[in-house]
matplotlib code that plots the C-alpha trace (Angstrom):
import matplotlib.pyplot as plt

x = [9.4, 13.0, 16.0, 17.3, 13.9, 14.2, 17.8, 16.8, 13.8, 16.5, 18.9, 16.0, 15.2, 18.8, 18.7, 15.3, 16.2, 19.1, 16.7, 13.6, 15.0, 14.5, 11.3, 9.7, 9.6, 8.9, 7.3, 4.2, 1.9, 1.8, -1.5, -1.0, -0.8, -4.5, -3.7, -2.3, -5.3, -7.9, -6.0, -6.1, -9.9, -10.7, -9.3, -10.7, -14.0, -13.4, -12.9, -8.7, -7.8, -9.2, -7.7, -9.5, -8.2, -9.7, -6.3, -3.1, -0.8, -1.3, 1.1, 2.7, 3.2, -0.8, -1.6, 0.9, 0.1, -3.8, -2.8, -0.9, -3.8, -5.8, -3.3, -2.6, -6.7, -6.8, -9.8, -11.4, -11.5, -12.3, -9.6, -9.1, -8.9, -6.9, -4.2, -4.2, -3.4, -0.4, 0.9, 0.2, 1.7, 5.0, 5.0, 4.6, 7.2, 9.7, 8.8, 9.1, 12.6, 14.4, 18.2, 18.6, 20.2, 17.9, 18.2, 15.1, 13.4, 10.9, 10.4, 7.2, 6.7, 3.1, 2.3, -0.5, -0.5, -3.8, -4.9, -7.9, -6.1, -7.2, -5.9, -3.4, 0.3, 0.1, 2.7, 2.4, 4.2, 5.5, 8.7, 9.6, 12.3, 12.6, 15.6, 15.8, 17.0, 15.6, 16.9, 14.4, 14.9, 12.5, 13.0, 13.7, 12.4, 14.8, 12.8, 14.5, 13.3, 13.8, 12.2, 13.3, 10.2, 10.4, 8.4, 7.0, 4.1, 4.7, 8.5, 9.7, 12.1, 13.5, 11.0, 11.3, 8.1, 7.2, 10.1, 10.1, 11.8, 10.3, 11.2, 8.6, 7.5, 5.5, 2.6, 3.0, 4.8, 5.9, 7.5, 8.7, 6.8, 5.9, 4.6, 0.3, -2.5, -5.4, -8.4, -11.7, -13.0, -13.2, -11.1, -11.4, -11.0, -11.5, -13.1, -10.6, -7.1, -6.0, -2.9, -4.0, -2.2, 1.3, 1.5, 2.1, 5.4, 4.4, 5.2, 3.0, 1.4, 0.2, -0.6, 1.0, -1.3, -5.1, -5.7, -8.8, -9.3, -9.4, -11.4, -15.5, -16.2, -14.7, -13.4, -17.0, -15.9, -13.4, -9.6, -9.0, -6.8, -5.7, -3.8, -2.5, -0.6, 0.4, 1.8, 3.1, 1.5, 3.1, 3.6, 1.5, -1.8, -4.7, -3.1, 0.5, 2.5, -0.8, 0.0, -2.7, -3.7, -5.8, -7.5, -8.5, -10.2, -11.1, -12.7, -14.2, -17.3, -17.4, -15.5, -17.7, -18.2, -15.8, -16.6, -14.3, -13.9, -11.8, -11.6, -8.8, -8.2, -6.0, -5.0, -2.4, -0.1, 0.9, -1.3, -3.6, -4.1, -1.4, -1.5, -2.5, -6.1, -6.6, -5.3, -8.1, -10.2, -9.8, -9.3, -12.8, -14.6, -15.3, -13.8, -16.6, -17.6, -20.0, -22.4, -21.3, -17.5, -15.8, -12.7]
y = [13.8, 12.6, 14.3, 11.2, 10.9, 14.8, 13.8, 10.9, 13.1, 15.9, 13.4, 12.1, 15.8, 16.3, 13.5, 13.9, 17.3, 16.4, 14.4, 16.3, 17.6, 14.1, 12.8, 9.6, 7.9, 4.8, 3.1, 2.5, 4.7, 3.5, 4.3, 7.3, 10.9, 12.0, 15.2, 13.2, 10.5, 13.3, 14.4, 10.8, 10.4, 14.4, 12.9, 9.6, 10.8, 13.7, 10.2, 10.9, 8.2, 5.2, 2.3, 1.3, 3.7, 1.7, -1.3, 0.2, 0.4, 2.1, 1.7, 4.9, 3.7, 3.3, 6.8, 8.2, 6.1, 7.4, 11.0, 11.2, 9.5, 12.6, 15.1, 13.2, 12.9, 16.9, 16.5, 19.1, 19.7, 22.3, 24.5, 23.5, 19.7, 20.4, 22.3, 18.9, 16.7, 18.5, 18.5, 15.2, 14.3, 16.1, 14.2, 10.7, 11.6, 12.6, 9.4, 6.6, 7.8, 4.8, 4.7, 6.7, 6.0, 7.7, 8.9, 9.2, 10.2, 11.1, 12.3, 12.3, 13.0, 12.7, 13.6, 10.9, 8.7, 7.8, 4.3, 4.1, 5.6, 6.7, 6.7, 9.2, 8.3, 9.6, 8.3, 4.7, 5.5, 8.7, 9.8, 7.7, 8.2, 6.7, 6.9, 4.5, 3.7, 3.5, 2.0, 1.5, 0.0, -1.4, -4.3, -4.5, -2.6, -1.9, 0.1, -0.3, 1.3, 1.1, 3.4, 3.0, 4.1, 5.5, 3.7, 1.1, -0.7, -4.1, -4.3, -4.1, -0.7, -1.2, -1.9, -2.6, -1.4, 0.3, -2.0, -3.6, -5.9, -6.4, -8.0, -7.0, -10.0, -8.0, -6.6, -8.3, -7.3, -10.3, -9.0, -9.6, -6.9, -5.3, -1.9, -1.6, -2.0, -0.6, -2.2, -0.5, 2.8, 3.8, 6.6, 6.5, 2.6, -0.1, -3.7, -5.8, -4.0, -1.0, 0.9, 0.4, -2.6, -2.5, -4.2, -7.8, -9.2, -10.8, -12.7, -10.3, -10.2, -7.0, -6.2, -2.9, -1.3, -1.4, -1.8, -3.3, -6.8, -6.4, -9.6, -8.8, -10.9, -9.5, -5.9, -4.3, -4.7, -2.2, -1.8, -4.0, -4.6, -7.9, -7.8, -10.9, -11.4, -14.5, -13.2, -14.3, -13.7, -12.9, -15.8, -13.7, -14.7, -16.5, -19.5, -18.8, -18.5, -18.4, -17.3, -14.3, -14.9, -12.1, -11.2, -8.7, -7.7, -4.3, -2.9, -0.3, -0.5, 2.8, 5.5, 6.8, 3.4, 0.6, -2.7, -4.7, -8.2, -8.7, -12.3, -12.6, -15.7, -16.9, -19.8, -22.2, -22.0, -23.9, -27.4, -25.9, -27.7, -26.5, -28.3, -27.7, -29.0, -26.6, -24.0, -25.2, -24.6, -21.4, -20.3, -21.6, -20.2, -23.6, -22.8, -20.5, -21.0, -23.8, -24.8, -28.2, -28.0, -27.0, -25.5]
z = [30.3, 31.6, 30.4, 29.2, 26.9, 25.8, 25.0, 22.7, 21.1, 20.3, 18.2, 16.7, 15.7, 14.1, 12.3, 10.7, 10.4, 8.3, 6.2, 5.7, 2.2, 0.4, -0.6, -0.3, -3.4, -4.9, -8.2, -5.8, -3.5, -0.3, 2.0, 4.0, 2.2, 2.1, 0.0, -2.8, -2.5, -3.1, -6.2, -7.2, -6.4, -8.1, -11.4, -11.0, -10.8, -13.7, -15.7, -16.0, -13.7, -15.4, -13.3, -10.1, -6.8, -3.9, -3.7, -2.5, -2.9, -6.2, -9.1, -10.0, -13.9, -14.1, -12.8, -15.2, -18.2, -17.5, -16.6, -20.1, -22.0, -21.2, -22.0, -26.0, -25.7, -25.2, -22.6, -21.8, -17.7, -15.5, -14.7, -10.8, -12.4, -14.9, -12.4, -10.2, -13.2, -14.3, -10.8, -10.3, -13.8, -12.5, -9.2, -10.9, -13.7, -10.9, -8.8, -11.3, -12.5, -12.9, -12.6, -9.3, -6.1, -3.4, 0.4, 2.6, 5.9, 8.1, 11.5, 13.6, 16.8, 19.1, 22.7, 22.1, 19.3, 18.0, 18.2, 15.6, 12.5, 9.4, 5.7, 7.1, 8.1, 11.5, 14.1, 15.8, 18.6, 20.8, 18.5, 15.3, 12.5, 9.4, 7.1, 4.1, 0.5, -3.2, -6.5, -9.1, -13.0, -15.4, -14.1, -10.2, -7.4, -4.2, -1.3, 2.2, 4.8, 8.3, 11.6, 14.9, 17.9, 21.1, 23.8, 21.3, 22.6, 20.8, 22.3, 18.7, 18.4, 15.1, 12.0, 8.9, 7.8, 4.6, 2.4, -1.0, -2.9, -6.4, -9.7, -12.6, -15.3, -18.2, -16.2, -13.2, -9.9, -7.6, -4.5, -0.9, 1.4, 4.7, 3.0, 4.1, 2.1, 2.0, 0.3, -0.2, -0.5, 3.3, 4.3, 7.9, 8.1, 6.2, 7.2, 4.6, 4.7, 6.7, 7.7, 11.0, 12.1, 10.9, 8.0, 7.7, 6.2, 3.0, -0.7, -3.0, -6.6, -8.1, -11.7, -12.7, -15.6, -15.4, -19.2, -19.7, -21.8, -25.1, -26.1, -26.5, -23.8, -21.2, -22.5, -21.0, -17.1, -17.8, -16.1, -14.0, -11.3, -9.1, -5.5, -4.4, -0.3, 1.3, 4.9, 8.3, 11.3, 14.8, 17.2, 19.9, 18.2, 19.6, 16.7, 17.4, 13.7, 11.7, 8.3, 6.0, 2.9, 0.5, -2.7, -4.1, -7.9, -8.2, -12.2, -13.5, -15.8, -16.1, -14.8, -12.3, -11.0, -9.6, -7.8, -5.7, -4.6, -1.7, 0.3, 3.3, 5.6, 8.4, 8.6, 9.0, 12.7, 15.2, 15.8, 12.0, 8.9, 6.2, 3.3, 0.1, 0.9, 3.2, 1.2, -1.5, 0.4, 1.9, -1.8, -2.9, 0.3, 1.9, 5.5, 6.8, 10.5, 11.0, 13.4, 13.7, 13.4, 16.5, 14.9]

ax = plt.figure().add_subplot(projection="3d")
ax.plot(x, y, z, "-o")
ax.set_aspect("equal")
plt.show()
């Protein structure tokens, strides 16, 4: 390593150093801390957690409103489970305060960073450091972040990864994003949505509670939860500019079992059908590969 390298790995140090007090927080969970997904899955399967767990980011204000249900419910848990609820009870009360200005970072640093991640947030490239900025109400979400890399591989030093800008409308969340998603119960990967690609700069829709239906007809599938991403793709693609576009419905019929419909699609780009035809389609499933058309 150069000294000029070992000097730029040392500020980062400082710096992250200076930062490593703060915590990341946010009104969402973004993909990436395993510890606190186990917790997550241990209470959903205990039948805490009622909401679907497999689409994150996961909304902090379901997690709570389920992790207080069972405490005015007085359930009865084992003692291990019971531990892990009230911790993650204080963690979600202490990360959906609303009103606060808050300061965050994150160092990481890897002799060789791993190509094929998993659901953890291990490091992209050789050194990164993240410092960023939180302001949450009931009504607006403000999560800026931004990490600059040593010796990125994509030419891109400076990201803006892992930010959020929300505005809430009753139960639904409408937001401009590049935070990742992760769809599906996989932890090592995951053939929908993964943190393995950085994530894609997008327009997003998320529903914020997973309170079931309450009419008769549809009450019995349970919560419910629905994802919504309309994204831009790099101009380095195969289709130069192509633009992503994903659903997903995840519910629970029962608490020990939860079902999820995902469908993604790329399309648009340079020299691509965009219009709203095409989008039609894509929507109702009618642009699979076919034999006989050559696009």
């Amino acid at each position: 390593m150069t000294h000029y390298r070992l000097f730029r790995f040392e500020s980062l140090l400082l710096i992250g150093l200076a930062l490593a007090a703060t915590a990341q927080a946010g009104p969402v969970i973004a993909p990436g801390d395993v510890g606190l997904r186990h917790e997550i899955q241990l209470l959903a399967d205990y039948g805490v957690i009622r909401g679907p767990v497999t689409t994150w980011p996961l909304a902090w204000d379901a997690v709570e409103a389920d992790l207080r249900r069972s405490k005015d419910e007085e359930m009865i848990l084992p003692v291990a489970v019971e531990r892990a609820r009230d911790r993650l009870l204080a963690r979600a009360e202490r990360e959906s305060q609303r009103g606060k200005h808050r300061v965050k970072g994150r160092l990481a640093v890897a002799e060789k960073p791993i190509v094929i991640r998993g659901f953890a947030d291990t490091p992209r490239e050789e050194g990164e450091i993240r410092a960023g900025y939180a302001y949450f109400s009931d009504r607006f979400t403000i999560d800026l972040n931004v990490t600059g890399v040593d010796n990125p591989a994509d030419d891109e030093s400076v990201r803006p990864d892992g930010s959020l800008i929300a505005v809430q409308l009753g139960n639904i969340s409408i937001a401009a994003s590049t935070m990742d998603r992760w769809w599906g119960p996989g932890w090592d990967g995951s053939q929908i949505l993964s943190n393995n690609a950085r994530p894609i700069p997008a327009f997003t829709i998320d529903r914020n509670r997973t309170d079931a239906f309450e009419t008769k007809w549809l009450s019995w599938i349970g919560p419910w939860d629905f994802s919504f991403i309309a994204g831009q793709m790099e101009e380095e693609r195969f289709i130069p500019n192509s633009r992503f576009l994903g659903f997903r419905f995840a519910f629970k019929p029962h608490h020990s079992f939860e079902i999820g419909l995902s469908r993604t699609a790329i399309w648009c780009g340079d020299n691509r059908p965009c219009d709203f035809d095409t989008f039609l389609d894509i929507v109702l499933a009618r642009t699979n590969p076919d034999d006989d058309d050559p696009n």
